[in-house]
C-alpha positions in Angstrom: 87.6 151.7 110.1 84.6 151.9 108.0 83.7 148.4 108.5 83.6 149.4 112.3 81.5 152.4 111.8 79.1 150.4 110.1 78.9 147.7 112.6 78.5 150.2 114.6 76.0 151.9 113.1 73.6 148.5 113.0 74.1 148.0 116.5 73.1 151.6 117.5 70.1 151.2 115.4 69.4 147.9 117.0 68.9 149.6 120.2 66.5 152.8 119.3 62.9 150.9 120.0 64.5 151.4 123.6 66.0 154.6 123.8 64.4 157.6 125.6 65.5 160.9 125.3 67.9 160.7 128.9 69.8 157.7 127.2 70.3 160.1 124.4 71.4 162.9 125.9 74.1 160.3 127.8 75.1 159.2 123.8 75.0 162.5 122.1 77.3 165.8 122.5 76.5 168.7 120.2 78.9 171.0 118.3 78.7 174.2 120.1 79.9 175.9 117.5 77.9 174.7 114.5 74.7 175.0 116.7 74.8 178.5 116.5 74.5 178.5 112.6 71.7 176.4 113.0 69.9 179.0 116.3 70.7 181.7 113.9 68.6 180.5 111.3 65.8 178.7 112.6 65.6 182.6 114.2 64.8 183.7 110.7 61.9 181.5 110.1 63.8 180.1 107.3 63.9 176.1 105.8 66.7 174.6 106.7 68.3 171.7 104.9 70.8 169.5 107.0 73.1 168.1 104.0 74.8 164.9 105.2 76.0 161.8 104.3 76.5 158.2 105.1 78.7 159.1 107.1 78.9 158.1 111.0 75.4 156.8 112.5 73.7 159.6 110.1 70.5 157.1 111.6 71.3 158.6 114.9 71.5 162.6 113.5 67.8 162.3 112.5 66.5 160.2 115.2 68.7 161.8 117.8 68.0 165.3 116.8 64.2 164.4 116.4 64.1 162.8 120.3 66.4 165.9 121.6 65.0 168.8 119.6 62.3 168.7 117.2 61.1 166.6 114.3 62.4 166.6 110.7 61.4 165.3 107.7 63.8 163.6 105.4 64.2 161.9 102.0 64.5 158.0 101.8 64.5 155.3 99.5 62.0 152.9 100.6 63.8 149.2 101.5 62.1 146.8 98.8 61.1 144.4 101.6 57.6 146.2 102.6 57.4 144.5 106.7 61.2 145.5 106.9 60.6 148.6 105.3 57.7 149.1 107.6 60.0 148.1 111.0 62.5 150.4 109.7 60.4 153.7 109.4 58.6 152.7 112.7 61.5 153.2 114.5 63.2 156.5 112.4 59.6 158.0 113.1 59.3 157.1 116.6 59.9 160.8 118.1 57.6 162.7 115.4 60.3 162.1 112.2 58.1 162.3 108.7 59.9 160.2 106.0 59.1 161.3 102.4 60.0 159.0 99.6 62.7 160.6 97.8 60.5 158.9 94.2 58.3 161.4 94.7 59.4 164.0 96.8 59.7 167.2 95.1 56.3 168.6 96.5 56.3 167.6 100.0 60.0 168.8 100.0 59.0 172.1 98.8 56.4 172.6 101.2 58.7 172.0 104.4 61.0 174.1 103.3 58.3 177.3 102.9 56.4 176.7 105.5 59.7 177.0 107.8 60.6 172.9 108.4 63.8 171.3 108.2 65.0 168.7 105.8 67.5 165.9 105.8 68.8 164.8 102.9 71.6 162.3 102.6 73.9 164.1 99.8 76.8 161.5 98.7 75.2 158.7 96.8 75.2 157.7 93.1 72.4 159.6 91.1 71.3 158.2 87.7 73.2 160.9 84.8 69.3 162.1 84.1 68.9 163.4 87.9 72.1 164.5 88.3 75.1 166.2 87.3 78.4 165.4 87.2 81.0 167.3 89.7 84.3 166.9 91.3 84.4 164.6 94.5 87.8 163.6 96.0 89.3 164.9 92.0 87.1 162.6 90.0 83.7 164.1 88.5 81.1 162.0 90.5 77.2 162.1 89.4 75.4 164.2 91.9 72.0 165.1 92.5 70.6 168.1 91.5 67.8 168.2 93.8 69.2 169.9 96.7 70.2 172.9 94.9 66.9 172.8 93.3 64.9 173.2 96.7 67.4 175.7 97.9 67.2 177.9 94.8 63.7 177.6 95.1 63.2 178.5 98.6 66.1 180.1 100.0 66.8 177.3 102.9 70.1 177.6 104.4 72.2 174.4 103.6 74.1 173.4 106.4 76.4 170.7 106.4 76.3 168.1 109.3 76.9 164.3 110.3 76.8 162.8 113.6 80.6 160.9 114.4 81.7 158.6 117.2 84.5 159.5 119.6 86.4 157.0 120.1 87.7 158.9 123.4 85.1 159.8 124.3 82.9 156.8 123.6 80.3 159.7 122.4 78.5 160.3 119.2 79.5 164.5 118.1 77.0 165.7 116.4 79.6 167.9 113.4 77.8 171.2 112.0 79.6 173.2 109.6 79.1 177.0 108.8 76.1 177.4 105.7 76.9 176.5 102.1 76.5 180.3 100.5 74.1 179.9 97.6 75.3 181.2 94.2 72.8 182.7 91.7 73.9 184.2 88.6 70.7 184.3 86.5 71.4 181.0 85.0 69.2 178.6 86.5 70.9 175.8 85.1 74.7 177.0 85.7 73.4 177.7 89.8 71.9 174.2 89.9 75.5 172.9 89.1 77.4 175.7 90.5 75.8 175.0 93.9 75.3 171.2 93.3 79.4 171.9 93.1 79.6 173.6 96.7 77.2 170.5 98.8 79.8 168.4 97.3 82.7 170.1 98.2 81.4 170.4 101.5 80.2 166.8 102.1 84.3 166.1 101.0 85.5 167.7 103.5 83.2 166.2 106.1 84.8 162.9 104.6 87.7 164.2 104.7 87.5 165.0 108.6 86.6 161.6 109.8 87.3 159.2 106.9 86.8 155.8 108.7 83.4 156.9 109.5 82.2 156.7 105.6 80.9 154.2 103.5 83.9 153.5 101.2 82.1 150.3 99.6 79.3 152.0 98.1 80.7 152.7 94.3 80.1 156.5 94.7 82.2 156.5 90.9 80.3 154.1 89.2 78.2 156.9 86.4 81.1 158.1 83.9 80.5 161.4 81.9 80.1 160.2 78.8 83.4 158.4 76.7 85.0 157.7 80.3 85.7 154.4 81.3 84.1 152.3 84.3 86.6 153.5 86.8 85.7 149.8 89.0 87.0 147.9 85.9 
């Protein structure tokens, strides 16, 4: 099943230089119910961070949301390959989308939030032990990075889980919203970073958890030990 979902995923992508907001409202059905947590707080004027993961066609939440709604920015890893890389951010920007290289991101990612904007950020990948910390993810402390908490500590942004699924009844992508992740502050900056760091995971495991062929098993989400554990891929 995850082998399907990412097949499916490249040939979605394959077709975006084409699609127009009509072929995307044909593709695309939204989650009534997690809408309304999002309505309630763009009505607040509040940053809003949608926490996802590689999970679904998460390129089809940005682009989708972008052609149908209104443009985010988002963190990204440029691709090595500059004229790929270039092809590839051509078409995630081509309704207004603003990537931000996630090497240098902290800034720009700061200012969206305060100024009101909202901000994707794919959530379940490896981070390096030094930008991370290390919390529990499917019962096995996994190396998670910090920086989301970080920009919600910092500017109050309501976190809300999301991923955009196919139906396979359907033959429709759902666009999944969960109610916000509560932030936790208890004076400790470094104990909320982990504390909330905590939560984001928790919730992206249960998004997993929903629609588990849809995520990307071979990536060795594992691989960082706490220190004295062994290479769980051994």
């Amino acid at each position: 099943g995850s082998f399907d979902s990412l097949g499916r995923l490249l040939g979605e992508f394959s077709q975006l230089p084409r699609a127009t907001p009509e072929t995307l409202r044909e593709l695309i059905e939204y989650d009534e119910v997690g809408l309304a947590h999002l309505r309630a707080a763009e009505k607040n004027g509040r940053g809003i961070i949608f926490l996802t993961g590689h999970v679904g066609s998460w390129e089809l939440l940005s682009f989708g949301w972008s052609a149908l709604e209104y443009p985010i920015s988002f963190l990204v890893r440029p691709i090595d390959n500059l004229r790929v890389e270039a092809m590839i951010e051509k078409i995630r920007t081509r309704f207004g989308n603003r990537a931000i290289d996630k090497k240098s991101a902290a800034r720009q990612s700061l200012r969206v939030l305060r100024e009101g904007g909202t901000l994707g950020i794919l959530s379940d990948l490896n981070s390096h032990p030094h930008e991370g910390v290390f919390v529990p993810f499917f019962g096995r402390l996994a190396c998670t990075t910090a920086g989301i908490a970080t920009l919600a500590l910092k500017t109050d942004a309501v976190v809300i889980p999301t991923c955009a699924v196919w139906d396979k009844q359907k033959k429709r992508y759902f666009f999944h919203g969960d109610p916000p992740v509560e932030l936790v502050r208890t004076g400790d900056h470094g104990k909320d970073v982990e504390l909330n760091t905590a939560r984001f995971a928790a919730a992206m495991e249960r998004i997993v958890r929903l629609y588990p062929e849809q995520w990307l098993w071979i990536h060795k989400r594992w691989k960082p030990r706490p220190e004295g554990e062994v290479d769980l891929y051994q």
